[in-house]
N, C-alpha and C positions, 0 to 999 in steps of 0.2 A: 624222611620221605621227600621223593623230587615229584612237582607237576609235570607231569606227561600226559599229552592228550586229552585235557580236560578233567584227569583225576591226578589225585596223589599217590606215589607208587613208592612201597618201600623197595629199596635197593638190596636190603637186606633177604626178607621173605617172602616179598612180591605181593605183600597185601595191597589193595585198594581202596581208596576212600573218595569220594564224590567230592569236588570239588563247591566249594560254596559261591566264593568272589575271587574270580581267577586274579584280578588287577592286587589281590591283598598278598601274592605268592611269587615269590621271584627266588631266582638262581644266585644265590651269593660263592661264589669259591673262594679257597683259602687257601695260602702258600705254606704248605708244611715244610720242615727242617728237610734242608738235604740229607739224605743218606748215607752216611761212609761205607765204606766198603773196606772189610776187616781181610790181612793176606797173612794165612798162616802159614807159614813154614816148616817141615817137617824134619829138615836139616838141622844139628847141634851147630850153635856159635860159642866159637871160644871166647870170651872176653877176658878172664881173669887171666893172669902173670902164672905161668909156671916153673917150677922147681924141682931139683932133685931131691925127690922123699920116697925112702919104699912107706909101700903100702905095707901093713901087719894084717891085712885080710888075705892079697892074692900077690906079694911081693913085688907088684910093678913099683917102678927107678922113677916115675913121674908123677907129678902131684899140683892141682893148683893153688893157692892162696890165698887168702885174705885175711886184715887187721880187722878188729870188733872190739871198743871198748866195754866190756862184762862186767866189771867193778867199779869201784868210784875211780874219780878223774885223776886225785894222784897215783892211782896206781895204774901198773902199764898194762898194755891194752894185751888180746887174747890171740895167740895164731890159726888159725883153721887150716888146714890142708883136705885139698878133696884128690882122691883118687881119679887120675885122667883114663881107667881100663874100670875099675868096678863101682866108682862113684862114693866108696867108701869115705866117710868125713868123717875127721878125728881133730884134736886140737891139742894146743901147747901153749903152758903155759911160760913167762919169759919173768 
């Protein structure tokens, strides 16, 4: 509730209350966190490295990759390839 005009006024629901000792009520403000402002983008980015792999779903010649240690540390790590037309993700093992 802020004093306005002699009463206390909710901001919220607009209730009123009679003020008693106006000198007991003062306006304190607070610095809230700035706000970010979040920019989606609706556009794909490619970041991973790609390769020639068909796909065994829809036969496209290109694929992306990535390394993923799956097992323990001495053993070598796992291939993933994603499909750059249907998104198809498959792996291999080395």
């Amino acid at each position: 509730m802020l004093p306005r005009n002699g009463r206390l006024v909710c901001t919220k629901c607009g209730s009123e209350k009679e003020l008693e000792n106006e000198d007991e009520y003062r306006i304190v403000s607070q610095q809230g966190r700035k706000k970010s402002k979040v920019v989606v983008v609706e556009e794909e980015v490619r970041t991973l490295p790609t390769t020639r792999a068909e796909c065994r779903k829809c036969g496209n010649m290109e694929a992306e990759w990535w390394l993923l240690q799956t097992r323990k540390a001495d053993e070598s790590e796992t291939r993933f390839y994603r499909c750059t037309k249907c998104k198809f993700t498959w792996r291999e093992y080395q």
